[in-house]
Structure formats: structure tokens, C-alpha cells
N, C-alpha and C positions, 0 to 999 in steps of 0.2 A: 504494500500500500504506500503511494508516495506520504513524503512529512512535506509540513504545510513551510512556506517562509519563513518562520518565525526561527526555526532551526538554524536558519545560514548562517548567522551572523555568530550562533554561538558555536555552531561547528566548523566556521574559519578559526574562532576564538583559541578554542579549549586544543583544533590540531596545531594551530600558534606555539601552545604552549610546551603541549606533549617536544613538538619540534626543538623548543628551548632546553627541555630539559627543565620544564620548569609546571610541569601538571601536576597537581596535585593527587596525591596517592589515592584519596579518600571523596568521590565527586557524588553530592545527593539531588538528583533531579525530582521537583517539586514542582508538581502543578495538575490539572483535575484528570480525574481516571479517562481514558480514552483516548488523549489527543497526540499518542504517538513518543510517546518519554522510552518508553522500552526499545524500542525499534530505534530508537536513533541512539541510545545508549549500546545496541548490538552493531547497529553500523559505525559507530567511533572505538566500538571493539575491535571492531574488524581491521579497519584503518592500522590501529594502532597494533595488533599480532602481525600485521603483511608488512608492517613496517620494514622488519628483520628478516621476511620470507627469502628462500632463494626459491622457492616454487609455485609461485602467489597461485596460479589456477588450480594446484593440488590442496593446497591450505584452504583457499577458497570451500572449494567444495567440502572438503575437514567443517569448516566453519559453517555452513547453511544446514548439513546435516547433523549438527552440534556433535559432532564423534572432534573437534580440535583438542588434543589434550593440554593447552592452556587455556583455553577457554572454560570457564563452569557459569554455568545458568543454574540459579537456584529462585525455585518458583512453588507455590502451593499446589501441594495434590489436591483436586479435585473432591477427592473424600474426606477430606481434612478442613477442619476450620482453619488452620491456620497452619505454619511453616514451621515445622516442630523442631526439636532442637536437632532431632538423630540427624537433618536435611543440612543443616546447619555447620552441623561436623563434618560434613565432605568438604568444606571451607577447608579444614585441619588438613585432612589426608589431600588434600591438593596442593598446599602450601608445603607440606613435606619432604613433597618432590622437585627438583630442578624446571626449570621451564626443560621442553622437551625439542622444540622444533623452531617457536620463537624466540627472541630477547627479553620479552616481555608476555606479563601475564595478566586478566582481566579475570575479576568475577565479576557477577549481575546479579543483584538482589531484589526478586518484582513480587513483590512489593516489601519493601520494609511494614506499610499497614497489616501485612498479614502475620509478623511472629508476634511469638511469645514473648512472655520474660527472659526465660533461657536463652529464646534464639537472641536476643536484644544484647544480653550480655558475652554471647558469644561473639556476635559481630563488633559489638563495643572491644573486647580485646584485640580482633586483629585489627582496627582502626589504632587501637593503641600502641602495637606492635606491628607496625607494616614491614615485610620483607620486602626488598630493593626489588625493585622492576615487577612490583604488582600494583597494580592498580582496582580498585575497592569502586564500582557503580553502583547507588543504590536508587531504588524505583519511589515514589513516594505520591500518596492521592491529598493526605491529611496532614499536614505540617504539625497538627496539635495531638497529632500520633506518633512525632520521633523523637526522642528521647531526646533533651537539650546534652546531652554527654556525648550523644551521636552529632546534633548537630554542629557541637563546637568543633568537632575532630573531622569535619568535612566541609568542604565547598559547595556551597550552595546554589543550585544551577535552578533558575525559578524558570518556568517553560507558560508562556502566556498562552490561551486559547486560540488556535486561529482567527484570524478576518474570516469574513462571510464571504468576498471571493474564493478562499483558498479553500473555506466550508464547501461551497459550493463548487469548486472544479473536481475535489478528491470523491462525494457523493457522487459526480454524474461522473465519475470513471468507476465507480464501485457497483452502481446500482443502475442496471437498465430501465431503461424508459423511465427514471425518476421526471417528472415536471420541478416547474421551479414553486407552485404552491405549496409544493409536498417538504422542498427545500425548506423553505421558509417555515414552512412551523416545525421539520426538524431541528433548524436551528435555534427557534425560539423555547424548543420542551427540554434538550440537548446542553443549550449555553455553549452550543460551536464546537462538544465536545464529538469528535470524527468518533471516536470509540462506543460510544452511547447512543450515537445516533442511529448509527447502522444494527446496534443491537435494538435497535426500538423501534426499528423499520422491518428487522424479519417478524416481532412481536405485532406487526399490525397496530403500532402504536398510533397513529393516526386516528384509525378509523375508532381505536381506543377512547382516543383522546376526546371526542366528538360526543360520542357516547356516555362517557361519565359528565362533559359537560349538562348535556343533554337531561340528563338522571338529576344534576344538581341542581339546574334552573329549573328543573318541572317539582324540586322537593320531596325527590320520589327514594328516602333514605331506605325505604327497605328493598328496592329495586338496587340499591347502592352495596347494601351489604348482601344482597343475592348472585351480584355478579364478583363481589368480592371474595366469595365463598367458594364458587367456582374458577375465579383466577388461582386462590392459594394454593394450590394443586400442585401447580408449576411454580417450581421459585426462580425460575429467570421471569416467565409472565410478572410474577406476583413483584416484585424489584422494579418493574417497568411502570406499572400501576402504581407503586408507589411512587414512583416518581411524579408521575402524570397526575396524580390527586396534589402533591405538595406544589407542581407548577400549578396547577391552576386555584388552589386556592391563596399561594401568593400572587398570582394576578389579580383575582377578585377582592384583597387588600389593598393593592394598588390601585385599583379604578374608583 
């Protein structure tokens, strides 16, 4: 999926620095779930492992089918609430070994909102102990969920939400036959977020959206909580809905 503009400037920045010899070990990307932090945190991984390559299209491919062994991606299991510690500890046994192929080593943390305490003070240590030529990405949704001990020990890379051009070019490459009305209240239930959007676009979040409006102008709460009952079902649905009930009834505080 392309990233939107807002990236460029900081990834001339931060390859600027890497170049100098002067990136910081420990980089915490911050800003709303969806609009591409992780993906551009994988692509200035990548940069920065092929840096050292003598076989960049062999590495390459190492690195998309994440088999690169300096690379680690650490990310929540799906059956899990959250990034448990044992996930945490391949941090350890990866840092144990030599880089292998590159100069340089990366992990990715997507998301810091998703560990524990354990994992929190796990990642806290190696922030506090960095071994030469690794470098420490972490993903972050909720700034008033990392830990100020993580965020003193990192560089703080804030990722603003796309423009509604760049909203709107990366939807009409994602999504066939989207129109532009469809656009526009994506981006208004969304907040421009690309990640959110398109999950509330395969949700039928539109015709959602319309619907519960529908329900609330007519006063019709037991209709409200009848289709509530049958979204809870599905917890991607039921996350969508809730979103879609909290935009509009902060708009109808707004008006």
C-alpha cells in the first residue's frame, strides 16, 4: 500500500541521519492506528539492512518474506490480548547473536499499545542496554500508553494523519469503483486514518453509518440495541460500530 506524503520528509530525515552515523538507537513512531507507521518503519528497515548488502535482491527477498535473520518483527498473536513476555524474549535470543548477513540490525515493535508489564520492562532494558548497530522501532497508537521511561530512552517520531488528497489517491488505488461521496465520509468516520478506513469499508461501514443515524433520529433505542446485539457477534463488526456510534454522536454535540 503506498504511504501518504507526510513520510518524505521524515524519511529523507531519519536516512540523513542513519547516513551520519548519527540515528538514534531507540526510534518510537506515534500517531493514530492505521495511517501506515509500521510499513514505513519496515521500509527504513529495509533501507537501512541493504545498506551493508553485497546481495540487495537476495536480502530483499530474505526481507519481504521476513525469513532476514536480522531482521525481527514482533507483533500480537491474534489469540492473545496482548504481546506477552515469552514474544518479547526472542528480542534476547536475537540480540545474542552476531548480525548475520548485514552490518546492522533492526527490530519492530507493532505495537508497543499491545504488551504487558513484562513485555514493557523487557523492552525498557534493551532501550537501556543497546548493542552497537541495532536499532530498537517501536509502533505506537496511544502516546498515554508508553511508558515515560520508554519514552525518555527514544526518539520520538510523531506521524501526522494524511491530507484528504493523499486520503483520497491511496482509497481509489485500494478500493475499486470507490466514488468520491463514499470518500468523503470515509474520511470524515476515519479522521484520514488509510488503516481504519478501508477496514470500515469491507465492514459496510457506510451503509452502517446511515443506518444507526437513521435509528437515532427516528429515537428508535430498542431498534438500536437490537442491531447492537446482532453486530456483537463479530468483534471486528462490533469495533466498527463502535466507532461509528462515538463519531456521530460527537457530531450531534457539535451541531
Amino acid at each position: 500500500m503506498k504511504i501518504h506524503s507526510n513520510f518524505a520528509s521524515i524519511d529523507n530525515f531519519l536516512i540523513n541521519n542513519f547516513n551520519d552515523n548519527k540515528l538514534h538507537h531507540g526510534l518510537l513512531f506515534s500517531g493514530s492506528k492505521g495511517i501506515g507507521k509500521a510499513g514505513f518503519a519496515f521500509d527504513l528497515a529495509t533501507q537501512i539492512i541493504l545498506s551493508s548488502s553485497s546481495n540487495q535482491n537476495d536480502d530483499l527477498k530474505k526481507i519481504q518474506s521476513n525469513s532476514h535473520p536480522d531482521l525481527l518483527i514482533i507483533k500480537k498473536d491474534e489469540k492473545k490480548r496482548d504481546i506477552i513476555v515469552d514474544a518479547v524474549r526472542e528480542i534476547t535470543q536475537f540480540l545474542s547473536l552476531t548480525a548475520a548477513i548485514s552490518k546492522h540490525r533492526v527490530i519492530i515493535i507493532d505495537a508497543l499499545d499491545d504488551l504487558n508489564r513484562n513485555s514493557n520492562n523487557a523492552i525498557l532494558k534493551t532501550l537501556e542496554e543497546p548493542p552497537a548497530d541495532v536499532f530498537l522501532f517501536l509502533i505506537n497508537h496511544n502516546p498515554a500508553k508508553v511508558l515515560d521511561t520508554i519514552k525518555s530512552r527514544c526518539r520520538l517520531i510523531k506521524i501526522a494523519n494524511p491530507e484528504y488528497t493523499d486520503f483520497k489517491e491511496i482509497l481509489t488505488k485500494n478500493i475499486e469503483g470507490i466514488n468520491e461521496e463514499e470518500i468523503k465520509i470515509l474520511a470524515k468516520i476515519s479522521d484520514n486514518s488509510i488503516g481504519s478506513a478501508l477496514e470500515m469499508y469491507n465492514y459496510n461501514a457506510i451503509d452502517l453509518y446511515e443506518q444507526i443515524g437513521q435509528l437515532l433520529a427516528e429515537d428508535n433505542n430498542k431498534a438500536i440495541f437490537d442491531l447492537a446485539k446482532i453486530i456483537s457477534s463479530n468483534e471486528g463488526l462490533w469495533d466498527v460500530f463502535e466507532k461509528l456510534i462515538i463519531f456521530y454522536l460527537h457530531n450531534l454535540l457539535l451541531s
